[in-house]
C-alpha positions in Angstrom: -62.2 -24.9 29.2 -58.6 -23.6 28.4 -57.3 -20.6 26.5 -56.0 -21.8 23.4 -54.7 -18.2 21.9 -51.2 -19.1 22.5 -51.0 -21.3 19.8 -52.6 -18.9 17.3 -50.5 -15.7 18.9 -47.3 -17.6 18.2 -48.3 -18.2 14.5 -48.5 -15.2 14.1 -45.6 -13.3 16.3 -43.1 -15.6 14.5 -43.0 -14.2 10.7 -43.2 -10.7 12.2 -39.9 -11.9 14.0 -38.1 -13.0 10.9 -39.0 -10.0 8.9 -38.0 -7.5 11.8 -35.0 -9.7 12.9 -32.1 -9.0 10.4 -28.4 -10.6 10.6 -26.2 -7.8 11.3 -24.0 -7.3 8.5 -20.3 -8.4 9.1 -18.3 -5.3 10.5 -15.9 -3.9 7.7 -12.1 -4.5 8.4 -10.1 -1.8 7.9 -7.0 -2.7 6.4 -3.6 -0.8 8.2 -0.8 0.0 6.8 1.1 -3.0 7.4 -1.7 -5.0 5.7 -2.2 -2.7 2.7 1.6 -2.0 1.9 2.7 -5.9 2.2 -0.6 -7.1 0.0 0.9 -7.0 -3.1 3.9 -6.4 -5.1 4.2 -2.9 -6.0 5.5 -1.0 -10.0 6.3 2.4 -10.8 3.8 4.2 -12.1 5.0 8.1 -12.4 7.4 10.7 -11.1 7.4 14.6 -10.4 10.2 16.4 -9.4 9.4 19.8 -7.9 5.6 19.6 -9.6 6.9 18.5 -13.2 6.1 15.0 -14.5 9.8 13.5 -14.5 8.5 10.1 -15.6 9.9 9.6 -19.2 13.7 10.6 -18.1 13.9 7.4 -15.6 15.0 4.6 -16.8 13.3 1.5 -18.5 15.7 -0.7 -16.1 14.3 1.0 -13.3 10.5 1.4 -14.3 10.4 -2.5 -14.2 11.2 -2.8 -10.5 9.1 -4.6 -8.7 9.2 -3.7 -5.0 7.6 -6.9 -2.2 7.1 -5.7 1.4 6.7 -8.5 3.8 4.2 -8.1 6.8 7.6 -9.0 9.2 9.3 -5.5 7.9 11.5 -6.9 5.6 11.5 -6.9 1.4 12.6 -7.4 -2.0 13.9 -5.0 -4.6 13.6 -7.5 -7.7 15.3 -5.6 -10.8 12.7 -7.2 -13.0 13.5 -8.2 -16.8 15.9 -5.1 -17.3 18.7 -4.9 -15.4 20.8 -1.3 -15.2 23.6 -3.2 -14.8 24.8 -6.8 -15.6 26.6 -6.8 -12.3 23.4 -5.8 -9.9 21.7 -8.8 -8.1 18.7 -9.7 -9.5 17.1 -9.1 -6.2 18.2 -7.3 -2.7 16.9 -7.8 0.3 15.9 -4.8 2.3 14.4 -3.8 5.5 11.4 -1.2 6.3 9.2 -0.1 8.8 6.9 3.2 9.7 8.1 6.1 11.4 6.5 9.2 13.1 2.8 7.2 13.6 3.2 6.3 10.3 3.5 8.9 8.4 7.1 8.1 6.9 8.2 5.1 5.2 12.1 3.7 6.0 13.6 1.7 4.0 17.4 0.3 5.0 18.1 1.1 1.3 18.2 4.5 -1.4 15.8 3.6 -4.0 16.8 6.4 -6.4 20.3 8.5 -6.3 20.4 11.6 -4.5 17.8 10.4 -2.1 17.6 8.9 1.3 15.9 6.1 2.9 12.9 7.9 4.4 9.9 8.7 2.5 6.5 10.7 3.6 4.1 8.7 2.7 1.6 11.0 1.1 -0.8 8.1 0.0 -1.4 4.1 0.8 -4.5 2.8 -0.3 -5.2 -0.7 -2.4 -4.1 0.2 -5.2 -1.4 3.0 -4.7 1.4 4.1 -2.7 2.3 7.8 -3.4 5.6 8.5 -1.5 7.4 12.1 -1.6 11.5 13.3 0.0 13.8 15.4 -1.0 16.5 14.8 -3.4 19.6 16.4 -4.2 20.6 17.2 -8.1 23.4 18.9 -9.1 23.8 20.7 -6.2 20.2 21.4 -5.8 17.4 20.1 -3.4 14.1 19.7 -5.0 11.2 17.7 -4.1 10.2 14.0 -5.5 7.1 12.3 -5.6 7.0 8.7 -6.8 3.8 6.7 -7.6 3.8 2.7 -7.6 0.9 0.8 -8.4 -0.1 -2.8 -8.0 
């Protein structure tokens, strides 16, 4: 006479085995810097200068900038509906890149006067980009901090 339990075994090893044997979740991709700077065009949202909230003395022709970085380290400024001057290109093409293990920002051009092209990049998520430098006015150095948003 043969052992027939292998049959009834299997029956019931094989719903223990679906309940007990879960699908992995996918891993989580964590987006660099590259990926979260170039996915999506970025606004101005506010400015401090040396800790005060500078935002309503800049300009409406430059609050409407929108600024594109490309993943290939190039970009647009586009002077969006208001234009500071009749005679500026609509758009300018610029170049970036990180610096010093990506903690500064270049860009080949000065986004705002008495600045330079080098930014610390103080924040860079999906949604933000807080970047800080020093700027001269009037003779004086004093600290900027600019917020875009998406």
């Amino acid at each position: 006479m043969k052992n027939n339990l292998g049959v009834p075994m299997v029956a019931l090893l094989l719903p223990i085995c679906f309940i007990t044997c879960k699908k992995s979740p996918d891993p989580v991709h964590i987006k660099t810097n590259t990926e979260l700077i170039s996915q999506s065009t970025w606004k101005f949202d506010k400015a401090t200068v040396s800790g005060i909230d500078v935002s309503s003395y800049v300009q409406a022709c430059q609050k409407d900038n929108i600024i594109t970085f490309l993943t290939a380290g190039t970009g647009t400024l586009d002077e969006g509906v208001t234009k500071c001057s009749l005679a500026d290109p609509q758009t300018s093409p610029f170049t970036w890149g990180f610096l010093n293990n990506e903690t500064t920002l270049h860009i080949s051009t000065v986004l705002f006067t008495g600045g330079s092209s080098d930014f610390t990049i103080i924040t860079l998520s999906e949604t933000q980009l807080v970047l800080s430098q020093n700027i001269t006015i009037n003779g004086s150095t004093q600290n900027a901090v600019v917020t875009f948003k998406h």
